[in-house]
TORDRENLUM-751636 format. One record per residue: residue in three letters; x, y negated, z of N, C-alpha, C, O in turn; residue number from 0. Coordinates in Angstrom, 3 decimals. Layout:
{atom "ALA" {X Y Z} {X Y Z} {X Y Z} {X Y Z} NUM}
...
//
This chain:
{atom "UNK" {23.478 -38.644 -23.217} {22.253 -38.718 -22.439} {21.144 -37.907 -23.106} {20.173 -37.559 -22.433} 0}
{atom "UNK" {21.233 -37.624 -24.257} {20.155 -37.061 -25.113} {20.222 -35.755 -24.979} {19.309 -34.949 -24.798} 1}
{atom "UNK" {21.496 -35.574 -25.091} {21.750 -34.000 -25.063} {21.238 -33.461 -23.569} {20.625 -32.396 -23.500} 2}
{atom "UNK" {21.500 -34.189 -22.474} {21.259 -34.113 -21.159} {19.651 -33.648 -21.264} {19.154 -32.542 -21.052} 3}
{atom "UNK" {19.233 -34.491 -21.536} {17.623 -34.469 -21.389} {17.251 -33.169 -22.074} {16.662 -32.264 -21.485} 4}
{atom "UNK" {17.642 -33.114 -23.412} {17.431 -31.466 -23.818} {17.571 -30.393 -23.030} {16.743 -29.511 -22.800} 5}
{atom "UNK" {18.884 -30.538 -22.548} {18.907 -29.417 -21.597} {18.463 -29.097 -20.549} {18.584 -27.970 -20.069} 6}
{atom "UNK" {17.840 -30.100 -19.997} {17.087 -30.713 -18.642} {15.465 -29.773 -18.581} {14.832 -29.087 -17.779} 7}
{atom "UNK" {15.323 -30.390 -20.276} {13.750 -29.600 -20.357} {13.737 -28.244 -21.118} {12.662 -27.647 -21.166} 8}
{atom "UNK" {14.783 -27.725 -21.693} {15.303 -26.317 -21.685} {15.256 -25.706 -20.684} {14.519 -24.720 -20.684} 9}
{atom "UNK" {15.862 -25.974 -19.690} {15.988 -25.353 -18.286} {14.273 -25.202 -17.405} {13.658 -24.229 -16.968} 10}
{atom "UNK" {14.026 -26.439 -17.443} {12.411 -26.775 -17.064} {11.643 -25.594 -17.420} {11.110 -24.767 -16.680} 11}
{atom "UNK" {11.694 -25.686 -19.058} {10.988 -24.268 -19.306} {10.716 -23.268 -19.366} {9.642 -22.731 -19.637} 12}
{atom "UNK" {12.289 -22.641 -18.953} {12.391 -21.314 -18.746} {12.125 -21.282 -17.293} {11.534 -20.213 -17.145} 13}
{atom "UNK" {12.221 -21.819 -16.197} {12.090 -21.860 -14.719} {10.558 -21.921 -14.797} {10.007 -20.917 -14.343} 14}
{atom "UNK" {9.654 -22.994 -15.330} {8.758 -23.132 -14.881} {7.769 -22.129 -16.143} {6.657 -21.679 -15.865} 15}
{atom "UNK" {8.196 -22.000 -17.004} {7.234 -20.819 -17.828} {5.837 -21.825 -18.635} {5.384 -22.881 -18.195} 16}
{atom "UNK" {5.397 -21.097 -19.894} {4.255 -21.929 -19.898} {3.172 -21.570 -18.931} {3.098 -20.615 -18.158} 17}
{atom "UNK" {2.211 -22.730 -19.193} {1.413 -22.681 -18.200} {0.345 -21.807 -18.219} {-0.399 -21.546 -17.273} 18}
{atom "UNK" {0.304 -21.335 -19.426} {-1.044 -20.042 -19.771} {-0.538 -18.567 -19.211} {-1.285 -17.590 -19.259} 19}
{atom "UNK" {0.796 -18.507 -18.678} {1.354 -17.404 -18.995} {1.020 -16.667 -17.400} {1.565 -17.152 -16.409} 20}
{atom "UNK" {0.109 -15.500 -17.274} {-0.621 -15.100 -15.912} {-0.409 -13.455 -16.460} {-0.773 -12.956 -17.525} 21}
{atom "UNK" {0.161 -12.970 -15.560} {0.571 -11.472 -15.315} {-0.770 -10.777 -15.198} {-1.723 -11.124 -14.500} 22}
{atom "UNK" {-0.679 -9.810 -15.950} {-2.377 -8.809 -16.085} {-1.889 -7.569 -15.618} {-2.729 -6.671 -15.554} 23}
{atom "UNK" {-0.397 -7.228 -15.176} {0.053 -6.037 -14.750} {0.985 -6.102 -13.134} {1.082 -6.601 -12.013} 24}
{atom "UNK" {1.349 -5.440 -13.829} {2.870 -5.448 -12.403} {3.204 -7.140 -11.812} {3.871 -7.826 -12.587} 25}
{atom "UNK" {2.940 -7.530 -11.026} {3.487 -8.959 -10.910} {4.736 -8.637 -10.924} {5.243 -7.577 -10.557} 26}
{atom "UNK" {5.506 -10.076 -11.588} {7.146 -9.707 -11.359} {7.167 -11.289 -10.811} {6.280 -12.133 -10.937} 27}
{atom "UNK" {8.344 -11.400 -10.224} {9.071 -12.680 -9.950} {9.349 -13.606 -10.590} {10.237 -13.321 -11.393} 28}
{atom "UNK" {8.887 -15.051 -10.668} {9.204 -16.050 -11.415} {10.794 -16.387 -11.378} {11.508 -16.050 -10.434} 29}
{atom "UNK" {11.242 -17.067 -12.475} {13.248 -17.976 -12.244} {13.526 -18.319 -11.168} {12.917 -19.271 -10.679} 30}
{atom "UNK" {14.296 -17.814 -10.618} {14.805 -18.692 -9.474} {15.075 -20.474 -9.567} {15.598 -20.764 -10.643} 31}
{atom "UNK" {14.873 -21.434 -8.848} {14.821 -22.815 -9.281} {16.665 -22.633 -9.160} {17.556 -22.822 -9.988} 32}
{atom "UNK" {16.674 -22.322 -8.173} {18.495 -21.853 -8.133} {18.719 -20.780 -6.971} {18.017 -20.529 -5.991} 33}
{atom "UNK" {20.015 -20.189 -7.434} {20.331 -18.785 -6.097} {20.485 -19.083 -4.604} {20.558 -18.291 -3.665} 34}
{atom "UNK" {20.513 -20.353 -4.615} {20.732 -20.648 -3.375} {19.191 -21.747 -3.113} {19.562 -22.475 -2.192} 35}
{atom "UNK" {18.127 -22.056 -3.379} {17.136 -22.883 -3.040} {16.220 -22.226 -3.404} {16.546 -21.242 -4.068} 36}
{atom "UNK" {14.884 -22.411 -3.190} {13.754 -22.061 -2.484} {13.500 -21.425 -3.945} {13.757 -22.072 -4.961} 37}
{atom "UNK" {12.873 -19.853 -3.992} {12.301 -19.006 -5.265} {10.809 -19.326 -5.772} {9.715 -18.980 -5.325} 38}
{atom "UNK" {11.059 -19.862 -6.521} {9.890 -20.321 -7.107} {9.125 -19.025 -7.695} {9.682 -18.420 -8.611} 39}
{atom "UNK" {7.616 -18.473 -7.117} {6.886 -17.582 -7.207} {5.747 -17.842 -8.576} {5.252 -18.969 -8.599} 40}
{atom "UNK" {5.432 -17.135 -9.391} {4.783 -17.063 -10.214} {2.985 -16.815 -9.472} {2.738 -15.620 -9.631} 41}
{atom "UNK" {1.868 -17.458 -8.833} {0.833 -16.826 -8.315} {0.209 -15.774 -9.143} {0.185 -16.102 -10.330} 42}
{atom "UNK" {-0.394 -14.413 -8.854} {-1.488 -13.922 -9.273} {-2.434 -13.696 -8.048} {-2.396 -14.069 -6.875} 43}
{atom "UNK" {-3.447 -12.805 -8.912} {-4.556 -12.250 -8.066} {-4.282 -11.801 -6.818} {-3.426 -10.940 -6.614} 44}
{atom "UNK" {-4.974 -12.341 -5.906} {-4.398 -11.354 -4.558} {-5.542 -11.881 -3.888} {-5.502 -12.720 -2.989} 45}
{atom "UNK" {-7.041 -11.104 -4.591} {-8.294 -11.409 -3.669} {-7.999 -11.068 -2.384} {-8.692 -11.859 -1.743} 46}
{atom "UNK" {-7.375 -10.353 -1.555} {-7.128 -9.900 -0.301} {-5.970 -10.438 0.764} {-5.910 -10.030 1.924} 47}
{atom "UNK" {-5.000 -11.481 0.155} {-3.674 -11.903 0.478} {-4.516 -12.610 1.889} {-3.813 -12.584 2.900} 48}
{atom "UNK" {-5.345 -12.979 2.004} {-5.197 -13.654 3.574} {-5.891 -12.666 4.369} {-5.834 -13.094 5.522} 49}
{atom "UNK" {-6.488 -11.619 4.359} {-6.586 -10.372 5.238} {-5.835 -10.120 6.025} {-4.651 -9.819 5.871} 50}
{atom "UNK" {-6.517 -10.226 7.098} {-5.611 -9.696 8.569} {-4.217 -8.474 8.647} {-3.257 -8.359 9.409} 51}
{atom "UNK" {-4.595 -7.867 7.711} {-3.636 -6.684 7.525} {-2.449 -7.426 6.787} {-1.326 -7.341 7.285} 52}
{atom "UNK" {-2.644 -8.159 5.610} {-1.564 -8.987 5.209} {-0.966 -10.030 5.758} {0.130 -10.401 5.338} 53}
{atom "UNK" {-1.495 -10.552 6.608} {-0.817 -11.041 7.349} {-0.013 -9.931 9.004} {1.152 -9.868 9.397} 54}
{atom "UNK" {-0.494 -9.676 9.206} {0.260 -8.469 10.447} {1.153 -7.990 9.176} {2.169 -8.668 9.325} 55}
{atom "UNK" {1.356 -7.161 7.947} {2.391 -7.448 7.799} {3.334 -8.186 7.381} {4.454 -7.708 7.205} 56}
{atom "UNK" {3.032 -9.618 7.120} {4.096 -10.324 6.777} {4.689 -10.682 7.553} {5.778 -11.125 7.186} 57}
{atom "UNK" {4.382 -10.731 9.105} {4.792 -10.784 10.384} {5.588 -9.858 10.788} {6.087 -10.041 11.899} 58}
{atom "UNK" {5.915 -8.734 10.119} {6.319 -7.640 10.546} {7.430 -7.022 9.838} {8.151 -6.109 10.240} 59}
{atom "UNK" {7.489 -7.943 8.195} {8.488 -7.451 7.259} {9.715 -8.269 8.067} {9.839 -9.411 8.508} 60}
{atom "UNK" {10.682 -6.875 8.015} {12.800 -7.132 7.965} {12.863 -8.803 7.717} {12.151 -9.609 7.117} 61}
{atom "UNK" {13.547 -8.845 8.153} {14.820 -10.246 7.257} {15.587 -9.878 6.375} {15.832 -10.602 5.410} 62}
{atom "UNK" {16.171 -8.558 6.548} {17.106 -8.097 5.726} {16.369 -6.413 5.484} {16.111 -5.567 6.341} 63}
{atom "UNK" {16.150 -6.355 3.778} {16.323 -5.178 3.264} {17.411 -4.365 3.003} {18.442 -5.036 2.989} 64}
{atom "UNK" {17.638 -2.930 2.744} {18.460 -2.651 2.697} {18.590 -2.152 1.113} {17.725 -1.904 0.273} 65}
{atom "UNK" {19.873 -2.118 1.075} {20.310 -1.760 -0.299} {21.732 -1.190 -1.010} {22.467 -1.614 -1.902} 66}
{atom "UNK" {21.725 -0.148 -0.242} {22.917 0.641 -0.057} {23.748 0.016 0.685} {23.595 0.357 1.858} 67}
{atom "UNK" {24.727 -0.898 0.516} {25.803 -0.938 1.725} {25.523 -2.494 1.547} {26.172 -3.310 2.202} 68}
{atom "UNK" {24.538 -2.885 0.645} {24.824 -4.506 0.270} {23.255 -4.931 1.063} {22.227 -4.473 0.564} 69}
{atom "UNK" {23.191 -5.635 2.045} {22.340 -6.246 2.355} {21.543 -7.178 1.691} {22.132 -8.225 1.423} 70}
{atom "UNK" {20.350 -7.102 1.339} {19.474 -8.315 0.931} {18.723 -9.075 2.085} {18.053 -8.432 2.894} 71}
{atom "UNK" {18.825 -10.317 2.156} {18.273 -11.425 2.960} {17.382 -12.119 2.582} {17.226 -12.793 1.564} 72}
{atom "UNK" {16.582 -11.868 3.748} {15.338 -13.032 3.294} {15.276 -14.417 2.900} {15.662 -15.339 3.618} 73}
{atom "UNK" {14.628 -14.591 1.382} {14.244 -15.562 0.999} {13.619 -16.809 0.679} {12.739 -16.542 -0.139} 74}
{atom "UNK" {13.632 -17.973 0.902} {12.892 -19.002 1.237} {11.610 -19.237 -0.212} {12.150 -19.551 -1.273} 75}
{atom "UNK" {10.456 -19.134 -0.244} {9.790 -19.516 -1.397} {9.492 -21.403 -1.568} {9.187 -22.281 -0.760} 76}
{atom "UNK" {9.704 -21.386 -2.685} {9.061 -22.623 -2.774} {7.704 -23.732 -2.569} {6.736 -23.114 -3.013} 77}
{atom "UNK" {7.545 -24.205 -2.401} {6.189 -24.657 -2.370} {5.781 -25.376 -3.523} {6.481 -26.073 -4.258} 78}
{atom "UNK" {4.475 -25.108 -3.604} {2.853 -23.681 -3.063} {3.446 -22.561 -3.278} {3.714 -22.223 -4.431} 79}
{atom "UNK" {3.754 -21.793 -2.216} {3.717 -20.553 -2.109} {2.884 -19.887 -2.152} {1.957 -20.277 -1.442} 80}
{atom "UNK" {2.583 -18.419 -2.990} {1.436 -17.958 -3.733} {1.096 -16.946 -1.974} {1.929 -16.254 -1.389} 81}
{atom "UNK" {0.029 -17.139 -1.653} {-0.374 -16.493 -0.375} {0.267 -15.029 -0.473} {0.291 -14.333 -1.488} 82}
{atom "UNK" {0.933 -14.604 1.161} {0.789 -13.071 1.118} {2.162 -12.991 0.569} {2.468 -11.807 0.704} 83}
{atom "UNK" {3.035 -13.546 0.086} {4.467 -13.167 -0.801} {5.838 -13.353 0.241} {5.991 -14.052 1.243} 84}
{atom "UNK" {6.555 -12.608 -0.316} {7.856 -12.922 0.389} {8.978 -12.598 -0.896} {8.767 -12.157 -2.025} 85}
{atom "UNK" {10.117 -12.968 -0.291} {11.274 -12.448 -1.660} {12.416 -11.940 -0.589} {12.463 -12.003 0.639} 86}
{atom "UNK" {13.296 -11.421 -1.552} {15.101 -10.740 -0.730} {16.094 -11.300 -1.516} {15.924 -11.094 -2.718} 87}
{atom "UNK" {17.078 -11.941 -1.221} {17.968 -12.184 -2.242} {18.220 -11.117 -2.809} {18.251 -10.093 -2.127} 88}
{atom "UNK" {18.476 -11.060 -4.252} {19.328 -10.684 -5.312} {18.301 -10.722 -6.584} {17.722 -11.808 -6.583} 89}
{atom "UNK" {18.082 -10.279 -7.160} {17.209 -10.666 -8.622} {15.923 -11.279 -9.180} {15.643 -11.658 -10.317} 90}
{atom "UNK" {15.166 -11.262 -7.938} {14.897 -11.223 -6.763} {14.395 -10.092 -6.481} {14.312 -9.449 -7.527} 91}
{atom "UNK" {13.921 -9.369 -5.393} {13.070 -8.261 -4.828} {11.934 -9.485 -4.067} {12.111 -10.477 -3.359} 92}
{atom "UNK" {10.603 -8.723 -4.711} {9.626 -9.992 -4.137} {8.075 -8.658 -3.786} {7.491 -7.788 -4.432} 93}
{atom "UNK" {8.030 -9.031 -2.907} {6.770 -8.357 -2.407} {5.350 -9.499 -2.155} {5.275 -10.455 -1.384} 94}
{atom "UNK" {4.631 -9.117 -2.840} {2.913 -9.364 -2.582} {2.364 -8.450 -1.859} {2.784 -7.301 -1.725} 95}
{atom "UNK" {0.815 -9.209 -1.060} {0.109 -8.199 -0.524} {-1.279 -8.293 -0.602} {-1.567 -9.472 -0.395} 96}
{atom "UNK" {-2.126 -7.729 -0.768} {-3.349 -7.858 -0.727} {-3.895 -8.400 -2.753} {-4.551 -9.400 -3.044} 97}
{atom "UNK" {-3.424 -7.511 -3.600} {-3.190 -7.664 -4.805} {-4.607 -6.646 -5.500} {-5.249 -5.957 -4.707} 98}
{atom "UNK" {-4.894 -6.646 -6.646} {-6.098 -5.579 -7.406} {-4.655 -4.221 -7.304} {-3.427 -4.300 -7.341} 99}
{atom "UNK" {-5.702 -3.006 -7.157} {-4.840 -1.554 -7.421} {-4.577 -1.881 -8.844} {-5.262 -2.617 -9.554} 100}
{atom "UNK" {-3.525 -1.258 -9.162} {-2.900 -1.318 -10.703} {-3.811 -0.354 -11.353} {-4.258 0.724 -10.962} 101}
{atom "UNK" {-3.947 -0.912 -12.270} {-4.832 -0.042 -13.638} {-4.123 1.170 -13.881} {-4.676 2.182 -14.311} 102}
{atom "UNK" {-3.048 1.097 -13.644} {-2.394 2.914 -13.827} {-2.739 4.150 -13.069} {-2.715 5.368 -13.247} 103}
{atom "UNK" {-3.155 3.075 -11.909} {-3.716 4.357 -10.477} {-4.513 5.364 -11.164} {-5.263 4.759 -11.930} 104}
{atom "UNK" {-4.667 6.416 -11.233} {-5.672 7.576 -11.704} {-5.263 8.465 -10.739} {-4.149 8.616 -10.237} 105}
{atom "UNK" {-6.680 9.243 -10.469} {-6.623 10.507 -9.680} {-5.057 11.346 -10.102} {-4.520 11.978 -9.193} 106}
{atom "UNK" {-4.659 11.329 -10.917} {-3.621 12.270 -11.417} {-2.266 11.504 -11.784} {-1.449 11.875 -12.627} 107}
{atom "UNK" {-2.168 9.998 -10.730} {-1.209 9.810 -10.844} {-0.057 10.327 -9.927} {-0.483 10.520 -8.788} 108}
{atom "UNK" {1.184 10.593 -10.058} {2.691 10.884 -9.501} {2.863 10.166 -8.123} {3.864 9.455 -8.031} 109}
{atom "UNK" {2.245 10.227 -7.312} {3.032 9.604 -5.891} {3.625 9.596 -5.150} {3.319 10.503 -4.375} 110}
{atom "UNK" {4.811 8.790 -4.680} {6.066 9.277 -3.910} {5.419 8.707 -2.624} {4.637 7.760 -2.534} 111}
{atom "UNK" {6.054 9.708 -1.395} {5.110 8.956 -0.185} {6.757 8.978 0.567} {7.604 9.862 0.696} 112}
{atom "UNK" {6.701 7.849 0.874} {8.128 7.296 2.100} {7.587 7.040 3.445} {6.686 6.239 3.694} 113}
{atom "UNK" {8.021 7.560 4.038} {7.660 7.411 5.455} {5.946 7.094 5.676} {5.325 6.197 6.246} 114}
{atom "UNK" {5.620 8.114 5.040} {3.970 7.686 5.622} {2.825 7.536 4.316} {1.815 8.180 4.030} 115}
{atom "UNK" {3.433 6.498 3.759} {3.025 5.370 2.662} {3.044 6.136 1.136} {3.820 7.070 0.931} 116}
{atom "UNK" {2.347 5.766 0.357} {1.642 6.579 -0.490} {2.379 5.508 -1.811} {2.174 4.295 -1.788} 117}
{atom "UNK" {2.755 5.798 -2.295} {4.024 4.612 -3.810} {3.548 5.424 -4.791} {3.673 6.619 -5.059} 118}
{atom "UNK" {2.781 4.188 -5.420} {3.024 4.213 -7.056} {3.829 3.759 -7.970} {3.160 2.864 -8.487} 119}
{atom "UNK" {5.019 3.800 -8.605} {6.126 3.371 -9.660} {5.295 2.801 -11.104} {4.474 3.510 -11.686} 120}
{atom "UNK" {5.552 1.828 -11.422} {5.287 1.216 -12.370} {6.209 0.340 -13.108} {6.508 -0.727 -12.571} 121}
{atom "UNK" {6.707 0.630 -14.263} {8.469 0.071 -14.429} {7.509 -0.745 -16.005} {6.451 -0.408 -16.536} 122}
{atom "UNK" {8.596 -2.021 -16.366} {8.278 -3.290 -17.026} {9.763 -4.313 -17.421} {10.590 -4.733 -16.611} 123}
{atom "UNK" {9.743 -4.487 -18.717} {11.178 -4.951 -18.751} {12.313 -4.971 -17.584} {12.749 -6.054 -17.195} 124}
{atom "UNK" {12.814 -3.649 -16.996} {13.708 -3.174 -16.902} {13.671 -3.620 -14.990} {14.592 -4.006 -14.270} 125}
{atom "UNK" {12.460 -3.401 -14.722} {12.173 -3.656 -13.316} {11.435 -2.553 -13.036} {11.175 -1.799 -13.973} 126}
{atom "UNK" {10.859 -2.179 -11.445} {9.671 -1.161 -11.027} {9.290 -1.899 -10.647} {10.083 -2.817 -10.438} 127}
{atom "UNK" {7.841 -2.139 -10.249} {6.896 -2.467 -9.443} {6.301 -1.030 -8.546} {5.731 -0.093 -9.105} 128}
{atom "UNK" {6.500 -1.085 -7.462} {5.940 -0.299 -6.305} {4.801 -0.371 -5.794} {4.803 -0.801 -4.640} 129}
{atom "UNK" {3.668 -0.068 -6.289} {1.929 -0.111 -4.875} {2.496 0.623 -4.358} {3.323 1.453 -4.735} 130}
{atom "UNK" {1.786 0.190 -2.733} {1.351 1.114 -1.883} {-0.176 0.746 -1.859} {-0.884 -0.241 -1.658} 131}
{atom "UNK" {-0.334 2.464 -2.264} {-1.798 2.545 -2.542} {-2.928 3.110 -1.560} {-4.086 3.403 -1.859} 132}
{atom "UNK" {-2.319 3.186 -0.347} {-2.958 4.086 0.591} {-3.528 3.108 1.686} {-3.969 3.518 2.760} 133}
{atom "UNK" {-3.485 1.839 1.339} {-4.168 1.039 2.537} {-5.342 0.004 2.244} {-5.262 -0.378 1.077} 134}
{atom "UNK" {-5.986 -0.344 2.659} {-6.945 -1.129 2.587} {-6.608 -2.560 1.450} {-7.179 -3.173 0.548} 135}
{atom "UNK" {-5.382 -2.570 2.150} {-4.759 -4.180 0.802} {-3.783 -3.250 0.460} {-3.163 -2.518 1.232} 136}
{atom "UNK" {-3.643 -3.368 -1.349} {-2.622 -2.954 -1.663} {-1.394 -4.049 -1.513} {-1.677 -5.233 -1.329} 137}
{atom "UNK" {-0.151 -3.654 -1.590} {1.077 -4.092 -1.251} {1.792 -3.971 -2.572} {1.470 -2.906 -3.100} 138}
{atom "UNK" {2.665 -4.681 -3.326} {3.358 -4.621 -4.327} {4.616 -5.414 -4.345} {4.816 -6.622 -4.214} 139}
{atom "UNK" {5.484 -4.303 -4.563} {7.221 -4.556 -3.971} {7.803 -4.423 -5.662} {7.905 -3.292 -6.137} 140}
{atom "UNK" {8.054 -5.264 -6.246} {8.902 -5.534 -6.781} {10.484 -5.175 -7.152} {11.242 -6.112 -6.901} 141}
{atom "UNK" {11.099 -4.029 -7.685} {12.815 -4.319 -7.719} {13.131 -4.514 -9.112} {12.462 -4.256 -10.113} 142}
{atom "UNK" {14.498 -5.115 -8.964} {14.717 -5.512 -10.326} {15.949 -4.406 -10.515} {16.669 -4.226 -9.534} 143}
{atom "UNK" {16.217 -3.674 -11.710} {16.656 -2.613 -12.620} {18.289 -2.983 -11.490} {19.007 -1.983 -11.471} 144}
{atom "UNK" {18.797 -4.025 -10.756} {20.256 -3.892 -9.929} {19.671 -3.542 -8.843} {20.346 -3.892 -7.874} 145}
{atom "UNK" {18.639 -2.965 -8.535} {18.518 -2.802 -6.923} {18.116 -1.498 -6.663} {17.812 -0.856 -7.668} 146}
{atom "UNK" {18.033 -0.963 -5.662} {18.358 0.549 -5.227} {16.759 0.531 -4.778} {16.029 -0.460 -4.743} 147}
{atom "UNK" {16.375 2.064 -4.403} {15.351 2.194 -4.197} {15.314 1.855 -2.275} {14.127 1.840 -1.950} 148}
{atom "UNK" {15.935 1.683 -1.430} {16.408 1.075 -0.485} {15.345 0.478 0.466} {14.992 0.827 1.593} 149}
{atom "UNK" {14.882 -0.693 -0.465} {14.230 -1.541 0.010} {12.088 -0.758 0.406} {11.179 -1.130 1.148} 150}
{atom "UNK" {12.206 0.041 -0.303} {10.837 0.943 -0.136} {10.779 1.201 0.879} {9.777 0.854 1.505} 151}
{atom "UNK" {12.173 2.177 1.743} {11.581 2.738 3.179} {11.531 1.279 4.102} {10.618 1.168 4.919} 152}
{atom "UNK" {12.402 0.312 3.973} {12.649 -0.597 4.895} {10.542 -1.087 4.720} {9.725 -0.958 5.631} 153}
{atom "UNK" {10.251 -1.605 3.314} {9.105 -1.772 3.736} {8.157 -1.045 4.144} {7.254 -1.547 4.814} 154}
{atom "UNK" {8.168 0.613 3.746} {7.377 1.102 4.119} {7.154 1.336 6.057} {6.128 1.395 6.734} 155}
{atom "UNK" {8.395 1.407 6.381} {7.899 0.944 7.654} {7.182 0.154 8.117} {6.357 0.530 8.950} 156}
{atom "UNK" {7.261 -1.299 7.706} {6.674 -2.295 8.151} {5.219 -2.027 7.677} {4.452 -2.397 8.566} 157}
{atom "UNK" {4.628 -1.578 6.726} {3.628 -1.405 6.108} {3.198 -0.329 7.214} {2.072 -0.523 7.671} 158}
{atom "UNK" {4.121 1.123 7.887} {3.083 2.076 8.674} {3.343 1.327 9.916} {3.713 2.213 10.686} 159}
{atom "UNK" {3.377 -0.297 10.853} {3.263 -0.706 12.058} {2.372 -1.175 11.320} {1.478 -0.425 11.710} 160}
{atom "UNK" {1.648 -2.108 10.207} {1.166 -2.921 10.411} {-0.392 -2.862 9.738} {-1.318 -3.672 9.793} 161}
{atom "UNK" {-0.279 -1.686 9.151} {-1.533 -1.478 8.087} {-1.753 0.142 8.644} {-0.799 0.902 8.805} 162}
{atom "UNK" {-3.175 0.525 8.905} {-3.531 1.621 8.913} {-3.286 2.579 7.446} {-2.781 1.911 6.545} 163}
{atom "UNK" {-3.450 3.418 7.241} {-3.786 4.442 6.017} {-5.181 4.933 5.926} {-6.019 4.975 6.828} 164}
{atom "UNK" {-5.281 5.259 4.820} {-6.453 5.613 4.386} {-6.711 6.312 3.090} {-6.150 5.785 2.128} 165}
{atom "UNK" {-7.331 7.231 2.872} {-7.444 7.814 1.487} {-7.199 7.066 0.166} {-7.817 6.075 -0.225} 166}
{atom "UNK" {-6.367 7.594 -0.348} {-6.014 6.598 -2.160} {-7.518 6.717 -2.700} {-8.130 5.727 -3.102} 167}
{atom "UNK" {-8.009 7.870 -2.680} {-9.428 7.672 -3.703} {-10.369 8.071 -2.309} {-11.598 8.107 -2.383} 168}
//
């Protein structure tokens, strides 16, 4: 029984993280509680997550991303769900919206534009984080180092129905 309990709050801690611990960069995805039940989301900043635009697109994102021949499916978050978020099965792939522009943005940063949409790459223990930096709320897509770049155009679509564009600077 002892040993149980150790492992009980071993597990606890790595799922639930300490409690001081608040992302100043790239948001990434909190532990899954398990692969099959609701993804427990880590909240950050997202002065903008209930903006009309973030919501039209969360209304508007796939069920299923794509990812070369392997489909990712939409994910159930846990509750409190951090406003504005969604996830895809597999490591997870987790998108926020309405987030601060990343401190990396500079006039002279590298931008890949997919269908429309203006991507900034920002990579972090062995993940990218994706802005799209060209809209009023920035958007931040998440992949983890097993996932293909795939899932960008699928959102960037949803991002050019549901969000206008607008100059990065």
């Amino acid at each position: 029984l002892g040993a149980a309990l150790v492992v009980g709050v071993g597990i606890a801690g790595v799922v639930l993280g300490p409690a001081s611990a608040v992302p100043t960069t790239a948001p990434a995805p909190a532990p899954a509680v398990a692969a099959t039940g609701p993804l427990l989301l880590v909240p950050v900043d997202a002065p903008q997550a209930g903006s009309a635009q973030c919501s039209a697109l969360l209304h508007d994102l796939p069920a299923t991303l794509t990812n070369g021949t392997t489909p990712l499916r939409r994910r159930q978050l846990a509750t409190p769900a951090p406003p504005a978020s969604a996830a895809w099965v597999s490591d997870p792939v987790v998108l926020r919206c309405g987030i601060e522009r990343p401190p990396e943005l500079t006039p002279t940063s590298e931008l890949l534009d997919v269908d429309g949409v203006q991507w900034l790459r920002v990579t972090s223990d062995g993940a990218a984080t994706w802005y799209a930096v060209d809209r009023a709320d920035v958007v931040a897509l998440t992949l983890p180092g097993t996932v293909g770049t795939g899932p960008i155009q699928d959102v960037s679509e949803a991002i050019g129905r549901a969000m206008p564009a607008r100059p990065v600077f």
